[in-house]
matplotlib code that plots the C-alpha trace (Angstrom):
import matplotlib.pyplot as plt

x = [16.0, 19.8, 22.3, 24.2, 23.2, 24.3, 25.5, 28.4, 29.3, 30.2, 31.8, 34.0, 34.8, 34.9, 36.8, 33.5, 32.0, 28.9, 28.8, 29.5, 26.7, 22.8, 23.2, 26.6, 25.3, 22.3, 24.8, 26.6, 24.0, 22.6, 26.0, 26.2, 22.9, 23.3, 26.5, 24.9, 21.7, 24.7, 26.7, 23.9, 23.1, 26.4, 26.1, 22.6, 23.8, 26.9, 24.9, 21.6, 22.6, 23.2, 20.7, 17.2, 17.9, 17.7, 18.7, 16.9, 17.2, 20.6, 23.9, 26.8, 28.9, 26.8, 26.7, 30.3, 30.8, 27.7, 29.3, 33.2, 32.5, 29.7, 32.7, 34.9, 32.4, 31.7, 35.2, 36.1, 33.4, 33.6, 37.9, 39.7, 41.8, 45.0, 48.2, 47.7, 44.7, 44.4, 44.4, 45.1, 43.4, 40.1, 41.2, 42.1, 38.5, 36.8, 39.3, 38.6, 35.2, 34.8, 36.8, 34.9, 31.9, 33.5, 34.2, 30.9, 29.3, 31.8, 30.5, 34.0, 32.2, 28.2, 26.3, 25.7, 22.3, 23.3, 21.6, 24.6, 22.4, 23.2, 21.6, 18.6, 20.2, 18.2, 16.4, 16.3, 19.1, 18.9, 21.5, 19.3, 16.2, 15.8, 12.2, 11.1, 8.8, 6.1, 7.0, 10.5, 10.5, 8.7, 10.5, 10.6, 9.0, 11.0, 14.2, 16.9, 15.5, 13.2, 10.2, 7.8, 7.9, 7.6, 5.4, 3.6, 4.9, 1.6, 2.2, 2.6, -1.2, -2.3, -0.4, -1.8, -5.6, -5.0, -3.9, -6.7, -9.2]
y = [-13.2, -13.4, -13.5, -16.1, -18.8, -19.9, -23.4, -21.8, -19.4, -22.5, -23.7, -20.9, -20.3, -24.3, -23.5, -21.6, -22.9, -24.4, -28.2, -28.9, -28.0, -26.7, -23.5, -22.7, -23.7, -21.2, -18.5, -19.1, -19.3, -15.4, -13.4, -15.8, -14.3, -10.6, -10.6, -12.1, -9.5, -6.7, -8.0, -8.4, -4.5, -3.3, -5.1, -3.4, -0.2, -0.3, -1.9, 0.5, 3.0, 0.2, -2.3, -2.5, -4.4, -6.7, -8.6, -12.3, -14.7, -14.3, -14.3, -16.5, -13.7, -11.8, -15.1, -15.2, -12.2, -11.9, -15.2, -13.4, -10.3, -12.4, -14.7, -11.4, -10.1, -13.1, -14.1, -10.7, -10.8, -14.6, -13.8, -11.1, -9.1, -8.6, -9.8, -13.7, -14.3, -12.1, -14.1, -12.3, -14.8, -13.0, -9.2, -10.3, -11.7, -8.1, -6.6, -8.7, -8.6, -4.7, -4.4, -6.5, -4.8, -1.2, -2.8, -3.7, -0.2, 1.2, -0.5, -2.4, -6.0, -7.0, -9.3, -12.3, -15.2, -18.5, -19.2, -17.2, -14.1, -10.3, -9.1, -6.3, -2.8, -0.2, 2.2, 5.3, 7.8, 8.2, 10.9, 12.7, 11.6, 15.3, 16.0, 19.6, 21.7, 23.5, 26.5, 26.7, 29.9, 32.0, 33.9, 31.4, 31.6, 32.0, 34.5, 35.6, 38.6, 39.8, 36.5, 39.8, 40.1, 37.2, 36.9, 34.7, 35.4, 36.5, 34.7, 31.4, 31.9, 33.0, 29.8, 27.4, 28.9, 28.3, 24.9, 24.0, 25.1]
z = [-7.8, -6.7, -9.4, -7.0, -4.6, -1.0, -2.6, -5.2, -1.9, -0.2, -2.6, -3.4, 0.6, 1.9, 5.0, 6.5, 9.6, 8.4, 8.6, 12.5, 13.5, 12.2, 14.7, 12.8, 9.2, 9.5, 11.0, 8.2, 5.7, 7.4, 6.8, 3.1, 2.0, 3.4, 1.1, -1.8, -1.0, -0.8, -3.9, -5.8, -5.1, -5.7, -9.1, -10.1, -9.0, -11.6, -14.8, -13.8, -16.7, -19.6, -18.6, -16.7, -13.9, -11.8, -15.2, -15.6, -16.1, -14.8, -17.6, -16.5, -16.4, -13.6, -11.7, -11.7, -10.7, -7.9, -6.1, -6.6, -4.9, -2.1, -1.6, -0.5, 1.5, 3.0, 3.7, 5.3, 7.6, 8.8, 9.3, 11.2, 8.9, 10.3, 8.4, 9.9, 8.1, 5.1, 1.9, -1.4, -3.4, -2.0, -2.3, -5.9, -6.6, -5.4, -7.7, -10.6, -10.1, -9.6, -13.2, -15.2, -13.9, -14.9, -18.2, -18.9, -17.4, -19.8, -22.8, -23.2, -22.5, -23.1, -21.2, -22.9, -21.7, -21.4, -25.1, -26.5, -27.1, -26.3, -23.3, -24.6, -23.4, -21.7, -24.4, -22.1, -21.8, -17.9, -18.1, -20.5, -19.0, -17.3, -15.5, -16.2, -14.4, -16.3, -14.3, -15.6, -17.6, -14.6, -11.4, -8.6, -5.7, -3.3, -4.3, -1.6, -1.0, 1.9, 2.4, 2.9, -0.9, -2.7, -4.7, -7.8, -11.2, -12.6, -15.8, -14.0, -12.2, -15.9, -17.3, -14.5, -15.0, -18.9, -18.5, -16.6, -19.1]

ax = plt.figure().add_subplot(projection="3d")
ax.plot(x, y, z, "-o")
ax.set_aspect("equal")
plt.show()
């Protein structure tokens, strides 16, 4: 489920090309949901250690800032960027939008459902969340010397045959 929608794109960027014709309204509507598809990755990749995502149903302030940084997108891809048709309004809604989502990564803002309630956090610790191998405290494998003479810790075949029973 996207955290945005095509309609509050258009809205947001009115000057697109998309009522003159169906051809250009589904053009438009293609390179509309890529960014929305891309924003909406961006945003689950910054909020991925605080909260399980994707997060639904989707909090106002995610949608906000899903159709901000979608609107950028959009609007630098559907315009040539050169100094005639760059708008600052648009760079200023990435940069917005990429600070508020720092702030709430950061813990400085919470995420808030539209029934005023605090969005559940995630329980797991990913940084700690460390998988260990069960042949940790043995000699590898594979050392830097000659390949000729590696060889098997024999305490790691002894643990493997006593873990199999």
């Amino acid at each position: 489920m996207a955290y945005s929608s095509l309609t509050a794109i258009l809205t947001i960027v009115p000057g697109l090309p998309q009522t003159t014709s169906s051809n250009q309204y589904s053009t438009t509507s293609a390179i509309v949901g890529k960014h929305i598809t891309r924003s909406d990755a961006l945003i689950n990749g910054m909020l991925a250690k605080r909260y399980p995502v994707p997060i639904s149903p989707t909090p106002p302030l995610l949608s906000k800032l899903s159709e901000d940084i979608a609107a950028y997108y959009t609007y630098r891809s559907s315009y040539t960027q050169d100094n005639h048709n760059k708008l600052e309004y648009f760079e200023e809604l990435k940069e917005d939008a990429f600070s508020e989502l720092k702030l709430i990564r950061e813990g400085d803002v919470d995420l808030i459902d539209t029934a005023g309630g605090l969005i559940a956090e995630r329980t797991a610790d990913l940084e700690n969340s460390i998988v260990d191998s069960t042949d940790a405290d043995f000699a590898p494998y594979f050392d830097i010397d000659d390949p000729l003479d590696w060889k098997f810790d024999p305490d790691a075949i002894s643990g493997v045959k006593d873990r199999r029973g």
